[in-house]
C-alpha positions as CSV (number, residue, x, y, z in Angstrom):
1,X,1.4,-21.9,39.5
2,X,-1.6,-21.0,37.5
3,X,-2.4,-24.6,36.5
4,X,-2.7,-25.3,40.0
5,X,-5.0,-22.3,40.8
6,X,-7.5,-23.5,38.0
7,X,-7.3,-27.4,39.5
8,X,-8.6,-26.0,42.7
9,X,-10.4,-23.6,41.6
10,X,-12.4,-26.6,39.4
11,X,-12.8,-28.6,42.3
12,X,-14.2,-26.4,45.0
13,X,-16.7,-25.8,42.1
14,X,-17.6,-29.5,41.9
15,X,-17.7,-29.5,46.0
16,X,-20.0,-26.7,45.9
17,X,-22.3,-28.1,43.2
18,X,-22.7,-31.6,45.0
19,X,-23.4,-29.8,48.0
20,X,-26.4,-27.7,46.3
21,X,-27.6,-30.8,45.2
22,X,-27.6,-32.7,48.4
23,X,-29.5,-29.6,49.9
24,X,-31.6,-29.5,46.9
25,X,-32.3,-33.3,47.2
26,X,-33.0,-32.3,51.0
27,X,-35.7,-30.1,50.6
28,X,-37.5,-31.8,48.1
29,X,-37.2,-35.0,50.9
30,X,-39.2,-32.8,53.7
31,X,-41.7,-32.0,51.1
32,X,-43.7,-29.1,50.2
33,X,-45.7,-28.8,53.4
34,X,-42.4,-27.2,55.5
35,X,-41.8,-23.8,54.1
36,X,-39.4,-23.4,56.9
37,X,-36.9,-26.3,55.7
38,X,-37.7,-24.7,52.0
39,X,-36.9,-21.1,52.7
40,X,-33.7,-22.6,55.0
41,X,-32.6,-25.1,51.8
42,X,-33.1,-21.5,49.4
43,X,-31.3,-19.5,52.0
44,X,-28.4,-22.4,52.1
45,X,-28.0,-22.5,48.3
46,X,-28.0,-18.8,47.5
47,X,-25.1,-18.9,50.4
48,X,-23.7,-21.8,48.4
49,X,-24.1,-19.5,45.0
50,X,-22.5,-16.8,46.8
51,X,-19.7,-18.1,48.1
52,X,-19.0,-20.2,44.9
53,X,-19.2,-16.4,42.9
54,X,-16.9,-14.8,45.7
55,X,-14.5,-18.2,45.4
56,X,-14.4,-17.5,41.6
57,X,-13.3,-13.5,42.5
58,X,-11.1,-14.6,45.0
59,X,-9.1,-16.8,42.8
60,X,-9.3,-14.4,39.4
61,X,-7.7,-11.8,41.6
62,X,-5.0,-14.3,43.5
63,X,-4.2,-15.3,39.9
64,X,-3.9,-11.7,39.1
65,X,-1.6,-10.8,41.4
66,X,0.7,-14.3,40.9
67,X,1.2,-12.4,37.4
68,X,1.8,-9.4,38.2
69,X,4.1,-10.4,41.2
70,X,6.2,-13.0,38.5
71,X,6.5,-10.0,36.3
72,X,7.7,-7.8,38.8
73,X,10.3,-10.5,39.7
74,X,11.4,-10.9,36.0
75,X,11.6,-7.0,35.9
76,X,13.8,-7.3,39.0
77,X,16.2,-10.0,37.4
78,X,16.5,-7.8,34.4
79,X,17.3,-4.8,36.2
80,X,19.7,-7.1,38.0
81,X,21.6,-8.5,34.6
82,X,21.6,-4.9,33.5
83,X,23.0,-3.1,36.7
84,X,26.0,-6.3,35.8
85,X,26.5,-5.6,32.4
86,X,26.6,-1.9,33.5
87,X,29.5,-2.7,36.2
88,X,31.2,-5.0,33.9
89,X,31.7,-2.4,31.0
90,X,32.2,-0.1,33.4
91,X,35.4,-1.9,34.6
92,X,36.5,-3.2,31.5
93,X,36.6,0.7,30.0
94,X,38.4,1.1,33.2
95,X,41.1,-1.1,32.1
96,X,41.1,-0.9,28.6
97,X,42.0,3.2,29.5
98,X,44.9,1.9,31.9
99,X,45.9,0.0,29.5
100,X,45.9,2.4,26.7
101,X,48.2,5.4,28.9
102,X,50.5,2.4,30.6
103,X,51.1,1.9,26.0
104,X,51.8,5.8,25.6
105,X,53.6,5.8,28.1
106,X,56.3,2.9,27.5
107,X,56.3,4.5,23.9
108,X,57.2,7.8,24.4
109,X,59.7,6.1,26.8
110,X,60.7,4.0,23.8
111,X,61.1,7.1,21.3
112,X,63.4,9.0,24.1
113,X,65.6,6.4,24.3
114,X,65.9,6.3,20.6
115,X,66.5,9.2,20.6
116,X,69.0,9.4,22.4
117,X,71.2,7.0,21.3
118,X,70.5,8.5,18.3
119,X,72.5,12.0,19.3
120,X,74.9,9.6,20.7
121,X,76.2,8.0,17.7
122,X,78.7,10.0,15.7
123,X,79.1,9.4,11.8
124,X,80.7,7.1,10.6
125,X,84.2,8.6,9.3
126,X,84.2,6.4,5.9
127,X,80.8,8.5,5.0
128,X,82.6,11.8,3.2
129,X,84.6,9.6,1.1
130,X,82.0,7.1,-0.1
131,X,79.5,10.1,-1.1
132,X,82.8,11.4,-3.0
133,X,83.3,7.9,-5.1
134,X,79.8,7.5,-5.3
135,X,79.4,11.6,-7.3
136,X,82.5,10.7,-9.2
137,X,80.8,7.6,-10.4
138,X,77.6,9.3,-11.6
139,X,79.8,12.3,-13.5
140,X,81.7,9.6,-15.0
141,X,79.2,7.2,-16.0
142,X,77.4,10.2,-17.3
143,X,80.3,11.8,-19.7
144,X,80.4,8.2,-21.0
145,X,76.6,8.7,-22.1
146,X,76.9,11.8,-23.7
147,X,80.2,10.4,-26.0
148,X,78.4,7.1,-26.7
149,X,75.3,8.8,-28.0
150,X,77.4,11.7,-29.8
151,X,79.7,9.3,-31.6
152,X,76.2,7.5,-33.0
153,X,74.9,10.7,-34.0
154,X,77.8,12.5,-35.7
155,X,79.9,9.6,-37.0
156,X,77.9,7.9,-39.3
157,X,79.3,5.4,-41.5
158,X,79.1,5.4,-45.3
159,X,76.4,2.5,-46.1
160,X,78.0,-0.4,-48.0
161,X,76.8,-1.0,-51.5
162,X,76.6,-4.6,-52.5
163,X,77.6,-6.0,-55.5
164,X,75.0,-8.3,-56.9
165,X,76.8,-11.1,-59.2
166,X,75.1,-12.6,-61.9
């Protein structure tokens, strides 16, 4: 949008100095006697000047105000994307949240159930007697210790002499 500002911007400058020179060219065709055609050819180029200078102004401030109206439009769009990304976390926390109790919820479900079935379940009647093997087991394998290591300790056996032949 700018470049096209500056293109016209250059060419009513061009239009405006070819037309100061045709009104310079003009007055120096009626010659010096008419002071009339002189002062009207000076009063038509400082008009030309003038309206070249408020051209200029004109088009620095229209350029201006493109800017600052394409800034305020990418400021919009921004604000936009944000007020989005806002609405979309918002909604996914939302969920994530639901999601979160609906999980408590089937798990303390879950452990209730256990138990439950837990307090449902009687023991099993084999239990007593296999914690009764399994004691007598342990004493027993445990008095066999105790006489294996006291036999090596107290019973020693005389040591052998050899007889050496010659």
């Amino acid at each position: 949008m700018g470049q096209a500002f500056s293109a016209r911007l250059e060419e009513e400058a061009a239009a405006a100095r070819a037309t100061r020179a045709q009104e310079e060219t003009a007055a120096a065709a009626l010659g010096a006697d008419d002071t009339a055609a002189i002062a009207a050819a000076k009063l038509q180029a400082d008009t030309a000047a003038a309206s070249e200078k408020a051209q200029k102004d004109i088009d620095k401030y229209t350029l201006s105000f493109n800017a600052v109206q394409t800034q305020k439009n990418q400021i919009q769009k921004t604000s936009e994307v944000m007020t989005n990304a806002r609405g979309m976390y918002t909604g996914v926390s939302k969920d994530l949240h639901y999601t979160v109790d609906q999980f408590d919820t089937h798990l303390k479900d879950l452990q209730n159930q256990i138990n439950i079935t837990n307090r449902k379940t009687p023991a099993p009647s084999w239990w007593p007697w296999l914690d009764i093997i399994l004691n007598v087991m342990l004493v027993l394998v445990l008095l066999y210790a105790i006489y294996s290591l006291v036999r090596r300790t107290y019973y020693v056996k005389p040591v052998i002499t050899q007889v050496q032949y010659q």
